[in-house]
C-alpha positions as CSV (number, residue, x, y, z in Angstrom):
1,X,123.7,100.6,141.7
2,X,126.4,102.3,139.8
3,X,128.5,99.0,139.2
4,X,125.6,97.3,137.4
5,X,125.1,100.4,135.0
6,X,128.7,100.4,134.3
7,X,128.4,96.7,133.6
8,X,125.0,97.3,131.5
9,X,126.4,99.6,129.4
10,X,128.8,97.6,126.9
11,X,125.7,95.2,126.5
12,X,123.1,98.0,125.5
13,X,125.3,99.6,123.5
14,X,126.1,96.3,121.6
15,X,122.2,95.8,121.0
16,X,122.1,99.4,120.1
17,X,124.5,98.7,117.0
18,X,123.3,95.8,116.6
19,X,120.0,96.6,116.1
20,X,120.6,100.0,114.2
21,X,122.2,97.9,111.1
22,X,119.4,95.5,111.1
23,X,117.0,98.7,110.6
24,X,119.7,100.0,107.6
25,X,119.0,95.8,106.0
26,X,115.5,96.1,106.4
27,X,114.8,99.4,104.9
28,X,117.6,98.8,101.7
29,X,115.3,98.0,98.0
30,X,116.5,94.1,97.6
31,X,118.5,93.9,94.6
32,X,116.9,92.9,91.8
33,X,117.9,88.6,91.5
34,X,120.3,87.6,89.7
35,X,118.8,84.9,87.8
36,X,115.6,86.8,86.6
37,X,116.9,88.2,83.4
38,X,114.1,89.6,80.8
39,X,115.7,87.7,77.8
40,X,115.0,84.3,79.8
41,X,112.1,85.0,80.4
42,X,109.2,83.9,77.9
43,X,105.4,84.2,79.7
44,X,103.6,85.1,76.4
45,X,102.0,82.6,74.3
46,X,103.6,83.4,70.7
47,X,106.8,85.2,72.2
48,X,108.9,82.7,70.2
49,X,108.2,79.5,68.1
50,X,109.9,76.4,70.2
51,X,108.0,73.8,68.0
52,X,106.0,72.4,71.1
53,X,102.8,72.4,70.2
54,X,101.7,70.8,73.5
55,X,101.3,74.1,75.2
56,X,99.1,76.1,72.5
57,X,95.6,76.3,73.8
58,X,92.8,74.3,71.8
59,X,91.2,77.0,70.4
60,X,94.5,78.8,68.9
61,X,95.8,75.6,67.0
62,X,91.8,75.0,65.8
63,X,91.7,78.3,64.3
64,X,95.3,78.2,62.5
């Protein structure tokens, strides 16, 4: 009974580290992605003129 303790023990320590630092990755904020930058990002309908007018709505190029 004692040998398979002592031959237990590396293994449950291993899973025990192991699954300790996959607790610290799961509970870290994700950093913020590298490819979202605010600049690049135009969502808005008159952020800035681009000269298409195939994506104005109906009503706003009826009304200009």
């Amino acid at each position: 009974m004692l040998t398979l303790a002592v031959l237990l023990l590396p293994g449950l320590s291993l899973l025990l580290v192991v699954m300790s630092r996959i607790e610290d990755t799961l509970q870290r904020e994700p950093h913020p992605a590298r490819h979202a930058r605010p600049r690049h990002l135009r969502l808005l309908p008159g952020g800035k003129a681009t000269g298409n007018d195939a994506t104005e709505p109906e009503e706003h190029s009826a009304a200009a």
